[in-house]
NUVO-657434 format. One record per residue: residue number from 1; x, z, y of N, C-alpha, C in turn. Coordinates in nm, 4 decimals, decimal comma, always signed. Layout:
vogu;nc1;nc3;nc2;cac1;cac3;cac2;cc1;cc3;cc2
NUM;X;Z;Y;X;Z;Y;X;Z;Y
...
END
This chain:
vogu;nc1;nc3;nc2;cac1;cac3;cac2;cc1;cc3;cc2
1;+3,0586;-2,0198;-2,0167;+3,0360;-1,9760;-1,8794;+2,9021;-2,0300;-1,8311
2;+2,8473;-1,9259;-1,7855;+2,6911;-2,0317;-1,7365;+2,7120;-2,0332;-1,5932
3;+2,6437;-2,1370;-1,5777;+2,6266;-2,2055;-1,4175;+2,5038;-2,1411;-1,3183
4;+2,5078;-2,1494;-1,2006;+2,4193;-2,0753;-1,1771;+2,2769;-2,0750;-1,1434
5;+2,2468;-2,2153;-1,2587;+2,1266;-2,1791;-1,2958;+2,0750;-2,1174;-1,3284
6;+2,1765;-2,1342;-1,4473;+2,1139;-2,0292;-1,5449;+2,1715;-1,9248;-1,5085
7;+2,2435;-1,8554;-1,4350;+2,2462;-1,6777;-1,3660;+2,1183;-1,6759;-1,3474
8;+2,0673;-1,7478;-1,2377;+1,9289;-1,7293;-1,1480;+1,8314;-1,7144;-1,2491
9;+1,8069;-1,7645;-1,3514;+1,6861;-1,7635;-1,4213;+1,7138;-1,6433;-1,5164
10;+1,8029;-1,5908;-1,5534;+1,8500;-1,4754;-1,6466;+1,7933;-1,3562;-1,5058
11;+1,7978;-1,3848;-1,3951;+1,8275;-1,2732;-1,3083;+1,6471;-1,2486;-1,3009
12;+1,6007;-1,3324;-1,2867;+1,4306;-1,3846;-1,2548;+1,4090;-1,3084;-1,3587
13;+1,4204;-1,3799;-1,4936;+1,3241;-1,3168;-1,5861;+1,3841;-1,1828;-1,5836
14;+1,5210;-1,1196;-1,5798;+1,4713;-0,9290;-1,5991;+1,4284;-0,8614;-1,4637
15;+1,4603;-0,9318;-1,3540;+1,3414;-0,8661;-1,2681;+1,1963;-0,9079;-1,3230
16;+1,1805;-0,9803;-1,3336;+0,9812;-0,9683;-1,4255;+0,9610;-0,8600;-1,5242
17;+1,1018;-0,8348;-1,5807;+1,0725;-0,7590;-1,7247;+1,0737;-0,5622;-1,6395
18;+1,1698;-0,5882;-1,5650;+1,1568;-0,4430;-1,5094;+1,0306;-0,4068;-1,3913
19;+0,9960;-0,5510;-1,2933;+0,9011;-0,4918;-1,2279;+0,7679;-0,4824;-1,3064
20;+0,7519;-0,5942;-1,4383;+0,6088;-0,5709;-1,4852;+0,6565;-0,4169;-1,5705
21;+0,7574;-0,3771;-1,6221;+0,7662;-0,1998;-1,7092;+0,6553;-0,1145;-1,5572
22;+0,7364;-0,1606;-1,4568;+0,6912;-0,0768;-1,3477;+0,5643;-0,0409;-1,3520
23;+0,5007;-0,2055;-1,3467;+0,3543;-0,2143;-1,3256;+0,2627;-0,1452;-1,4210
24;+0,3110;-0,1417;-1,5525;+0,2592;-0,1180;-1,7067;+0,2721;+0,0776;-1,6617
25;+0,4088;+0,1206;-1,6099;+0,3656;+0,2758;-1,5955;+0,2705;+0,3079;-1,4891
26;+0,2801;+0,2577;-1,4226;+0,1244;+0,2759;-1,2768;-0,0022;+0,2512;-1,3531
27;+0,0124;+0,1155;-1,4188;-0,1684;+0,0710;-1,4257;-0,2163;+0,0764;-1,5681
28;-0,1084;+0,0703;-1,6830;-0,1707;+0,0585;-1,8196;-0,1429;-0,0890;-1,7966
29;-0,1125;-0,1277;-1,9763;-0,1106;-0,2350;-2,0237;-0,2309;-0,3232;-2,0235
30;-0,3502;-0,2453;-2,0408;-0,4763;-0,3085;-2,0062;-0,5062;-0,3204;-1,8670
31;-0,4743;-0,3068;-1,8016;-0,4780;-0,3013;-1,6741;-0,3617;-0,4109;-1,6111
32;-0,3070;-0,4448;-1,6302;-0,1799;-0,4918;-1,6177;-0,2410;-0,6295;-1,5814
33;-0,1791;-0,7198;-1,4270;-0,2268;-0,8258;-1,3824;-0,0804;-0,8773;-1,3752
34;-0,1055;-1,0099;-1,3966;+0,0598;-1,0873;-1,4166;+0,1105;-1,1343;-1,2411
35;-0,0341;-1,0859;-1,1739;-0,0335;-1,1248;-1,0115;+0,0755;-0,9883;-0,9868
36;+0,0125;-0,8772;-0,9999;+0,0671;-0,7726;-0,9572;+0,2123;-0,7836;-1,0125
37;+0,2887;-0,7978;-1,1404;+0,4096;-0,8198;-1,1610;+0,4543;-0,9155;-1,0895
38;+0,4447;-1,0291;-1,0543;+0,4541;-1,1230;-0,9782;+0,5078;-1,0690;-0,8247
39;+0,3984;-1,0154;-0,7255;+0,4036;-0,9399;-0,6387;+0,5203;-0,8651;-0,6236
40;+0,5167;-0,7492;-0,7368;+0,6626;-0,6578;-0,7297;+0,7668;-0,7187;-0,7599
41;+0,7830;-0,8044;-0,7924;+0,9166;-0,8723;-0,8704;+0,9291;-0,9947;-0,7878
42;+0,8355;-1,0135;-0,6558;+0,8690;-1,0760;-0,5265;+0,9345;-1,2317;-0,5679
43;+0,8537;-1,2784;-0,6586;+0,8653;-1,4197;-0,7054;+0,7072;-1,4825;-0,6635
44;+0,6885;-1,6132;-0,7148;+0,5539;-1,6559;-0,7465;+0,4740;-1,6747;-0,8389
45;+0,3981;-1,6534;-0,8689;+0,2998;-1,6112;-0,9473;+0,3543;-1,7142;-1,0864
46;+0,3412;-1,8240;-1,0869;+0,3924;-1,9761;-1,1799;+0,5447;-1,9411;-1,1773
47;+0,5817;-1,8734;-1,1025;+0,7932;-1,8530;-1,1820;+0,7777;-1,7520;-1,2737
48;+0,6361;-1,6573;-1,2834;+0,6164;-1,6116;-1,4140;+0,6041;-1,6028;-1,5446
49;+0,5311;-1,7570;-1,5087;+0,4388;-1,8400;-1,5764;+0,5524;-1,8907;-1,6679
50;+0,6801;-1,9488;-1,5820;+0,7529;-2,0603;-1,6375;+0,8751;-1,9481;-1,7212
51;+0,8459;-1,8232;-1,7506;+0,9106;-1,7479;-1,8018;+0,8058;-1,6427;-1,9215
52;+0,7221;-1,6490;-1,9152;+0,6504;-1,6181;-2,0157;+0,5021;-1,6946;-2,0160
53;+0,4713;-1,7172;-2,0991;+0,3193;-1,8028;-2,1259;+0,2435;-1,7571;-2,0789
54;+0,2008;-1,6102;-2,1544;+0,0834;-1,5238;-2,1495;+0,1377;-1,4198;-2,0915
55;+0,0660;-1,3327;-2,0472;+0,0500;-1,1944;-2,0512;+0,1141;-1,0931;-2,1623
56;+0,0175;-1,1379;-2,2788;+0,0915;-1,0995;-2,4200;+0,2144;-1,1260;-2,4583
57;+0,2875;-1,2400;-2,4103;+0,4281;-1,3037;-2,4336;+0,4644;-1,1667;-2,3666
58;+0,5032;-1,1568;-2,2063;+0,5312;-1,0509;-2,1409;+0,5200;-0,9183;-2,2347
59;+0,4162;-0,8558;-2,2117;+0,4246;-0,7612;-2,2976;+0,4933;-0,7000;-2,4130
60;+0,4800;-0,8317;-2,4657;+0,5694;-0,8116;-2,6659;+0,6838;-0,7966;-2,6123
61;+0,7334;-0,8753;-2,4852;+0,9105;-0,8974;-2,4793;+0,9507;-0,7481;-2,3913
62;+0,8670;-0,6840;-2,3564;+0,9028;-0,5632;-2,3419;+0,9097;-0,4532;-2,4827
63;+0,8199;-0,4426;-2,5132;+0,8185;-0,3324;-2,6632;+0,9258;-0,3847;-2,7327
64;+0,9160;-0,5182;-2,7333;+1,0195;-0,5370;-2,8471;+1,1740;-0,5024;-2,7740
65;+1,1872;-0,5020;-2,6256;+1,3281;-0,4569;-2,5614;+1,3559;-0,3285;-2,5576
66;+1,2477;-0,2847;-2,4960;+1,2532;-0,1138;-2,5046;+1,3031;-0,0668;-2,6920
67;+1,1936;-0,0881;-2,7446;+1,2576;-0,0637;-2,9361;+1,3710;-0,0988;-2,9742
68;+1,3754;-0,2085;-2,9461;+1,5441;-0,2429;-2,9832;+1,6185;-0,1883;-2,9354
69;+1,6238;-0,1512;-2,7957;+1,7478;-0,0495;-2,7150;+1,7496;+0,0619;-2,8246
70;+1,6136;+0,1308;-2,8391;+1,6647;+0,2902;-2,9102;+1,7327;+0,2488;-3,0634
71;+1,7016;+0,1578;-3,1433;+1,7016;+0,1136;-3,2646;+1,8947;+0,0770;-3,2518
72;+1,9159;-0,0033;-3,1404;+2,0497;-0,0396;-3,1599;+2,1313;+0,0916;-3,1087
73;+2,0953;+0,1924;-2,9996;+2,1491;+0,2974;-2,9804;+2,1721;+0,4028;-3,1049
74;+2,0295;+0,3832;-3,1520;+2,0636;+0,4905;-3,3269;+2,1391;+0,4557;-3,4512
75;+2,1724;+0,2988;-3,4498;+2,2462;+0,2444;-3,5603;+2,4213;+0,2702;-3,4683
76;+2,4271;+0,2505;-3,3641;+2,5212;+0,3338;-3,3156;+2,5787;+0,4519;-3,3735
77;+2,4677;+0,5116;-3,3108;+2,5161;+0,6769;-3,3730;+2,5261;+0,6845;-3,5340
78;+2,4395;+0,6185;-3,6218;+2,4711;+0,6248;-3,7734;+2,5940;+0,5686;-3,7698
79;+2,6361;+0,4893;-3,7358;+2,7159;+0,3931;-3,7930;+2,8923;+0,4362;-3,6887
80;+2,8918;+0,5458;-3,6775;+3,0235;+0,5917;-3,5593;+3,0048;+0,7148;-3,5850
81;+2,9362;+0,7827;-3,6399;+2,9623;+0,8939;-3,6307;+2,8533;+0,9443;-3,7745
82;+2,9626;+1,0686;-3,8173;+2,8711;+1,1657;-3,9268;+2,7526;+1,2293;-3,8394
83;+2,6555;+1,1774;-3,8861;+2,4959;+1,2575;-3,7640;+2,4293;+1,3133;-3,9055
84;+2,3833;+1,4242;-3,8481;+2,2468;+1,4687;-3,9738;+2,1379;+1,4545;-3,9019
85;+2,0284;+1,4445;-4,0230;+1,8932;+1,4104;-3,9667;+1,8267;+1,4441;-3,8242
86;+1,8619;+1,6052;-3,8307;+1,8496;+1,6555;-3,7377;+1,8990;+1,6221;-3,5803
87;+2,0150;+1,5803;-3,6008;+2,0859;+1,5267;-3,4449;+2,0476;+1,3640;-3,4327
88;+2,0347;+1,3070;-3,5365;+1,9201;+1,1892;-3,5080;+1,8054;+1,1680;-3,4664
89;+1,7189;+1,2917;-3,4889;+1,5634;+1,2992;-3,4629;+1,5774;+1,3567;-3,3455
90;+1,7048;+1,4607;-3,2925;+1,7084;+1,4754;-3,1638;+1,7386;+1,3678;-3,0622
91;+1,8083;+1,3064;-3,0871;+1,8894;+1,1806;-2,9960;+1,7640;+1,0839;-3,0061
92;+1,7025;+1,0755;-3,0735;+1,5359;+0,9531;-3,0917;+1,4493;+0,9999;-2,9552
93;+1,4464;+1,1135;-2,9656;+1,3345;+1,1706;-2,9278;+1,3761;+1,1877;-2,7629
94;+1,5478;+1,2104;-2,7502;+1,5907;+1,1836;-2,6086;+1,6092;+1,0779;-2,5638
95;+1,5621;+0,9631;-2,6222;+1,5917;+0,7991;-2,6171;+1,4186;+0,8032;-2,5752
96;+1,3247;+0,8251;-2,6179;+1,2170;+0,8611;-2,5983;+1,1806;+0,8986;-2,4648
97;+1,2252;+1,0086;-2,4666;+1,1994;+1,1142;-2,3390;+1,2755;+1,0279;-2,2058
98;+1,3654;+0,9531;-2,1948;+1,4181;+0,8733;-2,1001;+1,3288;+0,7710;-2,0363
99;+1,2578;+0,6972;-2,1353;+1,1387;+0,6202;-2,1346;+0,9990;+0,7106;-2,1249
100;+0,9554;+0,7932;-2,1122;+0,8724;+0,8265;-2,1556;+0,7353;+0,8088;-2,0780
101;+0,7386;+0,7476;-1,9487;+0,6169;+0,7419;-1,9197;+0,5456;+0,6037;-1,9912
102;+0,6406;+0,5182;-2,0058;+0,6628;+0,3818;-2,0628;+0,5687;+0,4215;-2,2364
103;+0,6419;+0,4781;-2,2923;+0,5915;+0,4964;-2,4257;+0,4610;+0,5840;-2,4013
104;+0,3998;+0,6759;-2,3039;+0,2776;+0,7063;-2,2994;+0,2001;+0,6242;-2,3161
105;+0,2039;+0,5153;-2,2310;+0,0937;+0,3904;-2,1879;+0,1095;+0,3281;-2,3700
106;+0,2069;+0,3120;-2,3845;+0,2167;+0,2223;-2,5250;+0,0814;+0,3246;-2,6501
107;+0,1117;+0,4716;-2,6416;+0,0654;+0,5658;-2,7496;-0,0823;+0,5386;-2,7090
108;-0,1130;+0,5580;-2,5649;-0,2708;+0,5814;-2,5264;-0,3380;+0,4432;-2,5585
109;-0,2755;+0,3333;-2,5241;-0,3401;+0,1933;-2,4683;-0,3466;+0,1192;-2,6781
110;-0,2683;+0,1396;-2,7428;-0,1990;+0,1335;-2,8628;-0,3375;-0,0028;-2,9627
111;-0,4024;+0,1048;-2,9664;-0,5549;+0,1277;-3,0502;-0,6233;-0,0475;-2,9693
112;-0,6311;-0,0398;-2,8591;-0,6630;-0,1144;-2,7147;-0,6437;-0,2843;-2,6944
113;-0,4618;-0,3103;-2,7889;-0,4173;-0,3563;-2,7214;-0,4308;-0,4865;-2,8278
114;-0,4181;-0,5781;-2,7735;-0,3849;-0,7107;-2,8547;-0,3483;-0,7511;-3,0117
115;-0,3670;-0,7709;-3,0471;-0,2893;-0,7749;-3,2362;-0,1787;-0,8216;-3,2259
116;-0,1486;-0,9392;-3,1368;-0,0152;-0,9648;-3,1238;+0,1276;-0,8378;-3,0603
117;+0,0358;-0,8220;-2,9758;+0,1319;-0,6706;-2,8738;+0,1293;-0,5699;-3,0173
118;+0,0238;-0,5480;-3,0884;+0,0458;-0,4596;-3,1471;+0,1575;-0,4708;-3,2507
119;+0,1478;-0,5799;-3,2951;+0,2671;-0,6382;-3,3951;+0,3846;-0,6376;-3,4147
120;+0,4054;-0,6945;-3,2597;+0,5150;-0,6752;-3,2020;+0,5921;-0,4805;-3,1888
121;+0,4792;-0,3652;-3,1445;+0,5401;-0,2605;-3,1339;+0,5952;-0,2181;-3,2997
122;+0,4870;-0,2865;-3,3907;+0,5223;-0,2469;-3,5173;+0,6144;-0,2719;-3,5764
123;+0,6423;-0,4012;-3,5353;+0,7537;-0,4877;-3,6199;+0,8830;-0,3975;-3,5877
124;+0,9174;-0,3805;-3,4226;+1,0271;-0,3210;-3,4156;+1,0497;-0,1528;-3,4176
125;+0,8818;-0,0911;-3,4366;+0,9343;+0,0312;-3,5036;+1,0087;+0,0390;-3,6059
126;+0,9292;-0,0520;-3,6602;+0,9983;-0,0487;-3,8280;+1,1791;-0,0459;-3,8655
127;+1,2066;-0,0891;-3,7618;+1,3835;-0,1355;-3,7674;+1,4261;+0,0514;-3,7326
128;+1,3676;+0,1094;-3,6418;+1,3414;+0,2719;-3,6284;+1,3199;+0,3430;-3,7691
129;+1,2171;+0,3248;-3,7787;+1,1785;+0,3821;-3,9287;+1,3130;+0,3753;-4,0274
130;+1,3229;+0,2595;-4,0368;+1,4318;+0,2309;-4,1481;+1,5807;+0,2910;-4,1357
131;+1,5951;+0,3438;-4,0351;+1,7196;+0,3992;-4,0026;+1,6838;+0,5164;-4,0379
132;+1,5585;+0,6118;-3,9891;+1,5425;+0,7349;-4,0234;+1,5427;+0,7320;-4,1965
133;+1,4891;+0,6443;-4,2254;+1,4428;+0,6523;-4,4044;+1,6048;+0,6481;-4,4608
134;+1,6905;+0,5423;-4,4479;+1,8654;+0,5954;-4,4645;+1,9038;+0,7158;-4,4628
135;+1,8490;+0,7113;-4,3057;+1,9398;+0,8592;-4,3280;+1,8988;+0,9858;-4,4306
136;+1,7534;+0,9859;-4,4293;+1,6982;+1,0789;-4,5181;+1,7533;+1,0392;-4,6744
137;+1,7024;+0,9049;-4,6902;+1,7466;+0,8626;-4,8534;+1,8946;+0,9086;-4,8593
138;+2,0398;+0,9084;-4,7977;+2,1562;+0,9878;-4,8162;+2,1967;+1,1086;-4,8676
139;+2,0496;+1,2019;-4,7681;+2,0811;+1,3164;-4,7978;+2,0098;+1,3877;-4,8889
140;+2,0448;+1,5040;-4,9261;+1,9710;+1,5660;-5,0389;+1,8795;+1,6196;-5,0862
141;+1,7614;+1,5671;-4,9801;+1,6160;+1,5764;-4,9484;+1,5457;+1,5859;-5,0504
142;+1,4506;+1,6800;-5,1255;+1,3877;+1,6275;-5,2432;+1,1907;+1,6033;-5,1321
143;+1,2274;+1,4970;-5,1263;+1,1078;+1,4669;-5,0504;+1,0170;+1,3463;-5,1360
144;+0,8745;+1,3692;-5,1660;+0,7970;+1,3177;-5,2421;+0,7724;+1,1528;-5,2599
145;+0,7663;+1,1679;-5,0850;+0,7436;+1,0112;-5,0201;+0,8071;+1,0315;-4,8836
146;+0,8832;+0,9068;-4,8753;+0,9971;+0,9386;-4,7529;+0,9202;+0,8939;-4,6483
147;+0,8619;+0,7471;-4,7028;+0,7839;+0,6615;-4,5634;+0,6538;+0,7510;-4,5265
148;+0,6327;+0,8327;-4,6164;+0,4749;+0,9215;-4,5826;+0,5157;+1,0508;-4,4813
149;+0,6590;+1,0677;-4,4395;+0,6660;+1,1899;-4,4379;+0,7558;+1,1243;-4,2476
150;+0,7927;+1,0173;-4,2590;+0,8559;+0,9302;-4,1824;+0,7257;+0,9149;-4,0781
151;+0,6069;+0,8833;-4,1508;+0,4543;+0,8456;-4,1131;+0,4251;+0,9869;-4,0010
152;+0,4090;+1,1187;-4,0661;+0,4285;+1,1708;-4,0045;+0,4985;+1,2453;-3,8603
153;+0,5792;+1,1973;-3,8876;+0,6564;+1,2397;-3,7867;+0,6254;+1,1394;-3,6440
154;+0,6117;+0,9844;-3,6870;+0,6018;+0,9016;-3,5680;+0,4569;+0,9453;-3,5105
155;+0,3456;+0,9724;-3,6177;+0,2320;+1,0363;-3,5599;+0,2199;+1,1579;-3,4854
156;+0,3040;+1,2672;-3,5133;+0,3280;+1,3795;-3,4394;+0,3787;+1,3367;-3,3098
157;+0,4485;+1,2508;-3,2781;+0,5396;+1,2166;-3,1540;+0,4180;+1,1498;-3,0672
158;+0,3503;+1,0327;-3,1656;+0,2309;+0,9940;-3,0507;+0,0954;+1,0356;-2,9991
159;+0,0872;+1,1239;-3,1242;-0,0334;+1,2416;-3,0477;-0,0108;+1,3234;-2,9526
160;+0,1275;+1,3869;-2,9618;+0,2280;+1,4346;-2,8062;+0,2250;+1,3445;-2,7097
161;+0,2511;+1,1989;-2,7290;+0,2567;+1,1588;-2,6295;+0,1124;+1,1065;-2,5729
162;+0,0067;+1,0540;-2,6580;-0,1266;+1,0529;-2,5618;-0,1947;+1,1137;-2,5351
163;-0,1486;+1,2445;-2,6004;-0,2487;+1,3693;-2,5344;-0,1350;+1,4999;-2,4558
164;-0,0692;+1,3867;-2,3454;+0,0236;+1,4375;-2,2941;-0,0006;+1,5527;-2,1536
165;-0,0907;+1,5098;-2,1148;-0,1656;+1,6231;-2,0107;-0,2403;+1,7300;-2,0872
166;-0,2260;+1,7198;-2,1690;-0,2721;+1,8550;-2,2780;-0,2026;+1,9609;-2,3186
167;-0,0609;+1,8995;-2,3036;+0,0912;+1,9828;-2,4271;+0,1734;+1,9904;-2,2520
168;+0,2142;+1,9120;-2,1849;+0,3437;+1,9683;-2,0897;+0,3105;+2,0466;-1,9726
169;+0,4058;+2,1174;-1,9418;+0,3973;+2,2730;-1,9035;+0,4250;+2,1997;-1,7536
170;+0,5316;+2,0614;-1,7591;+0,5784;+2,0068;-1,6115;+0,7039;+2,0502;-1,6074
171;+0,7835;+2,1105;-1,7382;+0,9510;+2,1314;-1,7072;+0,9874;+2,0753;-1,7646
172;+1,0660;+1,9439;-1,6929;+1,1310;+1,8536;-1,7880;+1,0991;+1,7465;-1,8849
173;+0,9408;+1,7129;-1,8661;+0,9172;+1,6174;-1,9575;+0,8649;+1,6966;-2,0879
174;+0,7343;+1,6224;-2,1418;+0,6505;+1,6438;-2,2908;+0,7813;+1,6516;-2,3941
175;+0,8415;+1,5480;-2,4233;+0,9154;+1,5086;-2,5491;+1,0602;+1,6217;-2,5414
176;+1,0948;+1,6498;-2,4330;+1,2285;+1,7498;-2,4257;+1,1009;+1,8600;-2,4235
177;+1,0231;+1,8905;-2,3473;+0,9572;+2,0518;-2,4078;+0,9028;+2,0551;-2,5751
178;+0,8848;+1,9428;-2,6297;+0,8567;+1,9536;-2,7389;+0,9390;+1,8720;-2,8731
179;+1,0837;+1,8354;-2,7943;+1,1558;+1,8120;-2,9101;+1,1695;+1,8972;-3,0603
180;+1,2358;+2,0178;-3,0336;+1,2670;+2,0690;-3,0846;+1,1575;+2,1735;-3,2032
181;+1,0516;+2,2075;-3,1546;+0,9533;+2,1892;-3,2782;+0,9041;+2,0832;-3,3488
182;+0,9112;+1,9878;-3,3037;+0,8629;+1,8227;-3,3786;+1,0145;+1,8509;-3,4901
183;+1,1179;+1,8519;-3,4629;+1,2584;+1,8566;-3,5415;+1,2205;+1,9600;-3,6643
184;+1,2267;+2,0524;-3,6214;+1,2123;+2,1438;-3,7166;+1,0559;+2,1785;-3,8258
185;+0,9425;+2,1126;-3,7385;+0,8430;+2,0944;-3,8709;+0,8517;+1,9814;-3,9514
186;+0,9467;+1,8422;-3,9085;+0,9925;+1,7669;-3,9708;+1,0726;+1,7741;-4,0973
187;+1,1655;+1,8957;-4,0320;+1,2763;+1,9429;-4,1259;+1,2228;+2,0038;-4,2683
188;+1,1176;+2,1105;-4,2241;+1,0660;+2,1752;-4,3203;+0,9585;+2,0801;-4,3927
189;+0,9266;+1,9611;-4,3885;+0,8746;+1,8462;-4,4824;+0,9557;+1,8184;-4,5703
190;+1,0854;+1,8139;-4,4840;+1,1829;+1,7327;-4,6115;+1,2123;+1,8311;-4,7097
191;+1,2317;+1,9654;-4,6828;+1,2796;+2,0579;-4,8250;+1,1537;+2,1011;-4,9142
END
């Protein structure tokens, strides 16, 4: 049972974690002032401090929360239910699209951003990746190179998403107007 210290400080740090997401979809990660999270998340500047080091601390502990949500939501679905590739790459991509102004800033800023931040988005794609590569390695795919073709696909999703004022029409979001061709030129890789 925790005491309510520690409530209060569990409560502190995910208001930091949701008002700095906030801040990160308004201003960019490069842009991103630990004052301004501070501000929205109506603490003081040092109760930030005493919850993440850096800036970069902040940051990583978002990518790495956001990734893990979709990563533990998709081992879900593998792991409860018969899914084919296809209703996986759909359900990714609507795990995506829920987040999605969030993962813009991540696709555009990407190139931009820290080695550590970057590390961090990589490390926990990879736990992503590896679920898609299962599921493909199961099925009866005669596919050349799985991770090359896996490669693809995460690149198709983030060129959609940073060259997102380019591709959406404004119904419904980039990733739901363009799920369903990303699925199916995917599909036709694997056969």
């Amino acid at each position: 049972m925790k005491n309510n210290r520690e409530i209060a400080k569990y409560q502190t740090f995910n208001k930091i974690i949701t008002s700095a997401k906030e801040v990160i979809i308004k201003k960019g990660i490069i842009n991103l002032k630990t004052l301004d999270v501070a501000k929205k998340a109506n603490i003081a500047h040092g109760t930030l401090f005493s919850h993440f080091q850096t800036k970069d601390v902040l940051v990583s502990e978002i990518c790495q929360t956001e990734l893990k949500n979709i990563a533990v939501r998709l081992k879900e679905i593998t792991r409860n239910q018969q899914i084919n590739i296809a209703s996986l790459l759909e359900k990714y991509l609507s795990l995506v699209a829920e987040n999605e102004a969030f993962y813009i800033i991540i696709a555009k800023e990407f190139p931009f951003l820290s080695k550590p931040i970057q590390e961090s988005i990589i490390s926990n794609e990879v736990i992503i990746r590896n679920i898609l590569y299962q599921k493909i390695e199961q099925g009866n795919y005669n596919v050349a190179n799985i991770t090359m073709t896996i490669s693809f696909f995460f690149a198709t999703v983030n060129y959609y998403l940073s060259r997102k004022e380019y591709f959406e029409s404004g119904k419904g979001g980039l990733m739901n107007e363009k799920k369903n061709d990303i699925i199916s030129t995917f599909l036709k890789l694997l056969t």
